[in-house]
C-alpha positions, 0 to 999 in steps of 0.5 A, a space after each residue: 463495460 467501462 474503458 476506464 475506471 470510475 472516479 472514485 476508484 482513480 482518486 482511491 488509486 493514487 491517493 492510496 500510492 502516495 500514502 504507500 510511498 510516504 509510507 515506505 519512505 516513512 518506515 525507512 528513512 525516519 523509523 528503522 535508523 532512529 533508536 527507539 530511545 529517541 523521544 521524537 520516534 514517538 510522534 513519527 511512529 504514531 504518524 506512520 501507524 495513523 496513515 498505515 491504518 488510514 490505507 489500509 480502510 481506502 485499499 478496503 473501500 477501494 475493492 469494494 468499489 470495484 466489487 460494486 461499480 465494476 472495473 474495465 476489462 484486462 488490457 491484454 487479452 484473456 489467457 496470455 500471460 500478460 492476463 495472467 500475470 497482472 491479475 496476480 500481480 494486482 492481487 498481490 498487491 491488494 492482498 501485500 497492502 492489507 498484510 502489511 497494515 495487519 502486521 503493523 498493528 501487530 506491532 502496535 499491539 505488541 509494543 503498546 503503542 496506545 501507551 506509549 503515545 499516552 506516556 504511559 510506556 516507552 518504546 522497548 530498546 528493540 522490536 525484534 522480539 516482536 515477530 510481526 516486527 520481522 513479518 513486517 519487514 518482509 513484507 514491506 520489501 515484498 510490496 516495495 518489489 510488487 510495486 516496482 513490477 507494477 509500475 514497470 508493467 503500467 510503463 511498458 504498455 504505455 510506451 512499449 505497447 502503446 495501448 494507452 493503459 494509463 488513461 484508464 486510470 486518470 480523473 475523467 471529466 464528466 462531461 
């Protein structure tokens, strides 16, 4: 069994975090405050949803790597709670990710996205007809709030622990 995760599964990992974070960052910051009225939220939204959709393929890849090429094996011993909650944990985020993507193209399809990226449609005054508008919402506080317990987990068994978790998850050089 590998004491740490292949190359591919590591650069998947934070390629997919930084996507997430810009992501979050994107839908709160430049998205949700700006009126749908602005001719600028177009270029932004088509940005978001192109990215959105692009980590939503590599979270797929991703647990498809690890389906095939196999993963190390749980940091803390099986049945302990800590077992338990990080094998919940991580999939929910897998399962909160790809929701997230889904309900995004939800709205895409709702709003005719195609269309208004083409000109050919505005972007309605509001989304909230839409309810994976609403869904979306929820969900990605669902995920923000995962991924928060998942970063204060990686932290606490690196420096409460001290069981060297986080090298698991850095490139690895093949010597």
């Amino acid at each position: 069994m590998p004491t740490q995760y292949n190359r591919i599964a590591v650069l998947l990992h934070w390629l997919s975090a930084i996507l997430i974070f810009v992501l979050l960052f994107s839908g709160s910051q430049l998205l949700e405050p700006v009126p749908n009225s602005d001719p600028g939220k177009i270029g932004v939204l088509q940005g978001h949803a192109t990215l959105g959709v692009l980590t939503g393929i590599l979270v797929l890849v991703r647990l498809i790597n690890l389906k095939m090429r196999g993963k190390p094996a749980d940091a803390s011993p099986a049945g302990t709670f800590r077992a338990r909650a990080a094998s919940i944990g991580h999939k929910l985020l897998y399962i909160l990710v790809l929701a997230v993507v889904g309900s995004g193209m939800g709205i895409a399809q709702n709003i005719d996205l195609q269309a208004v990226i083409a000109g050919e449609a505005m972007l309605p005054e509001f989304f909230e007809h839409s309810g994976a508008r609403g869904l979306h919402g929820i969900l990605t506080k669902l995920l923000a709030l995962t991924i928060l317990g998942h970063i204060v987990a990686a932290l606490h068994h690196q420096f409460v622990l001290k069981d060297g978790l986080l090298t698991r998850m850095r490139w690895k050089r093949m010597d």
